[in-house]
N, C-alpha and C positions, 0 to 999 in steps of 0.2 A: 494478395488482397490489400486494402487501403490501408491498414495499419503498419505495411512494409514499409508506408513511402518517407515517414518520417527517418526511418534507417538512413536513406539515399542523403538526407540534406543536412545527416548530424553535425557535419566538420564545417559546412558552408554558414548554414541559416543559426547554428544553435550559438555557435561563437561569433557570428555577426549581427545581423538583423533581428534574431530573436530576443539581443542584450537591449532593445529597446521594451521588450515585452514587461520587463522585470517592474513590478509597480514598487509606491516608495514604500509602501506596508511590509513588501516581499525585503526590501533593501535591510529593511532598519532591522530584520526578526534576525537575519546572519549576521554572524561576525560577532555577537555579543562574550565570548567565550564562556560564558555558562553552561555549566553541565545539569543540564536538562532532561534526565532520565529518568523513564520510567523504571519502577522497584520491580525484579520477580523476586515471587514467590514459589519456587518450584515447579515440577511439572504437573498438567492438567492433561486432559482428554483432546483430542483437536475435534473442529466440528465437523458434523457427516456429511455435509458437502464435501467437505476437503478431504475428506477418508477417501469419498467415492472419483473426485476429481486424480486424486493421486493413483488409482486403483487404474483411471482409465491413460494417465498423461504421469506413467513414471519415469520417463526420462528429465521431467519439470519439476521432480521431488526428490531428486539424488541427494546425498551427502555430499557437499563442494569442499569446506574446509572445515577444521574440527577450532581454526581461532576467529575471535570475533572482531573482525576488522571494521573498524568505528573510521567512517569515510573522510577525511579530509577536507574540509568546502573549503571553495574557492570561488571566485565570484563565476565563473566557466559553468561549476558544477552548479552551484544555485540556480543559474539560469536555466540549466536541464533538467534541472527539479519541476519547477516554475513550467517552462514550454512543455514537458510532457504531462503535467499534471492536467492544464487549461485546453494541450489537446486534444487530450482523449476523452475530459470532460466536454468538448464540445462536438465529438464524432460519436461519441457515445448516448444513446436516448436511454431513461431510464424507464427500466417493463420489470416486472414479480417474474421472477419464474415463473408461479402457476401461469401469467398470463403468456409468457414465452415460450415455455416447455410442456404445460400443463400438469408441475409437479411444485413441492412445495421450496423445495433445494437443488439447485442442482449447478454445481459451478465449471464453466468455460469461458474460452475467449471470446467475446463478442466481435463482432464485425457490424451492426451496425447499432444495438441495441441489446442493453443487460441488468443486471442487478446487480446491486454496490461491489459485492463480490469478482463481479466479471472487468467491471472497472479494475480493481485492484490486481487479477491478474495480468489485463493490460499492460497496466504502467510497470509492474515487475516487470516484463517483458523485455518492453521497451529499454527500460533501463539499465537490466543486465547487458543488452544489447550496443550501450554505450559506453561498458565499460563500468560501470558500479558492481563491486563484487554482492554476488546474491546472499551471502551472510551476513551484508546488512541492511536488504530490503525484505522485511517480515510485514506479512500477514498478518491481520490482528483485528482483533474480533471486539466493541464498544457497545454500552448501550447508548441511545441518543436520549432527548430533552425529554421523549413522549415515555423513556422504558423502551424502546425497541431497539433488536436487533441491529446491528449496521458491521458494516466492514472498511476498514483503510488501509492504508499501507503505510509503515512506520519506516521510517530511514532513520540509520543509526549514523550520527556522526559524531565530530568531536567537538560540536558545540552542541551538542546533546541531542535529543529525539526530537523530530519532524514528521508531519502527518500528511500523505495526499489523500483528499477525500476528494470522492466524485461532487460534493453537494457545495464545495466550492475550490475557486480557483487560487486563492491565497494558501500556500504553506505555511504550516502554523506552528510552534511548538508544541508536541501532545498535551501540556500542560496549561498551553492557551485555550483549547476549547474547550467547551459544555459536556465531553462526552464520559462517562465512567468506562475506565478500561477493563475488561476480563481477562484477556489473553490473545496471545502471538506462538507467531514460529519462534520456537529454539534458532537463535543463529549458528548451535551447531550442527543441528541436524534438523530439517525441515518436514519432516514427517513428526518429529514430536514437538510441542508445544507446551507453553509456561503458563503458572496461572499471573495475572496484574493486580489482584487482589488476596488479600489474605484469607477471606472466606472462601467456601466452596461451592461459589456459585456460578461459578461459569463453565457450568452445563455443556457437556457437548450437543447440546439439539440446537444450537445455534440455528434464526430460520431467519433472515432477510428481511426487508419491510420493501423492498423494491425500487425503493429511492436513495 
């Protein structure tokens, strides 16, 4: 399927042609060494998508490593941040579930069209694929500006926490956008999950807004 193809040109396009992709917004947010991490709070519930996702694609929910390997950037790795973030956001159309599956949750890979969710297991994918170890691309669950539901994907490095959102193409520091965080994958184990807040409000009925 079309999501393979970016596999085929990692070594050529990611460290060549794609080091023009890299805008100056994207330049100036790396390399600041600030540790920019988001706080847990212990463990929470994970949402019932990802229950049901994990139930159907358990070999994509193993335990990998029990330490938490906070990724080293490098101007290489930024750029593959960056190029798989913009191109999955831009092979990807955004549909609800209900209008996809005609359910209210339900989280997969998309192939041409998904919810924030399906995004986010994308660019996991993708990533692990290039060699980022998967204990520090977590799952993680925000509300956005409206109160709604949303999903990203947090990369853990050692200039602190980074966000790929499908709703834009710029990498940000979690702490640069608008969004209130709930919860993520454990980087030890990816079936359990931490709260981002102190309260107890981040519900496992997590449910999408589709964009």
């Amino acid at each position: 399927m079309w999501f393979w193809g970016i596999m085929g040109f990692r070594k050529t396009v990611i460290l060549g042609a794609l080091t023009c992709l890299l805008s100056a917004n994207n330049a100036l947010a790396f390399g600041s060494g600030t540790k920019n991490t988001a706080p847990e709070f212990g463990k929470t519930l994970p949402p019932v998508g990802f229950v049901k996702f994990c139930a159907a694609n358990p070999d994509d929910c193993k335990m990998r490593s029990a330490a938490h390997e906070r990724i080293a950037m490098s101007p290489e790795r930024w750029n593959q941040l960056y190029v798989v973030n913009s191109y999955v956001n831009g092979k990807i159309a955004p549909i609800s579930d209900q209008d996809l599956y005609g359910e209210a949750e339900h989280w997969a890979y998309p192939t041409d069209a998904g919810d924030c969710e399906d995004y986010v297991l994308l660019k996991k994918r993708q990533l692990e694929g290039l060699g980022f170890p998967a204990e520090a691309l977590l799952i993680t669950v925000v509300l956005d500006e409206k109160n709604e539901g949303h999903a990203v994907l947090t990369v853990t490095t050692d200039a602190g926490d980074y966000v790929l959102d499908n709703r834009f193409d710029k990498v940000s520091r979690w702490n640069d956008t608008h969004y209130k965080f709930l919860k993520r994958q454990s980087h030890a184990n990816p079936l359990q999950w931490v709260a981002l807040v102190k309260q107890s409000t981040s519900n496992s009925g997590f449910v999408a807004s589709g964009n």
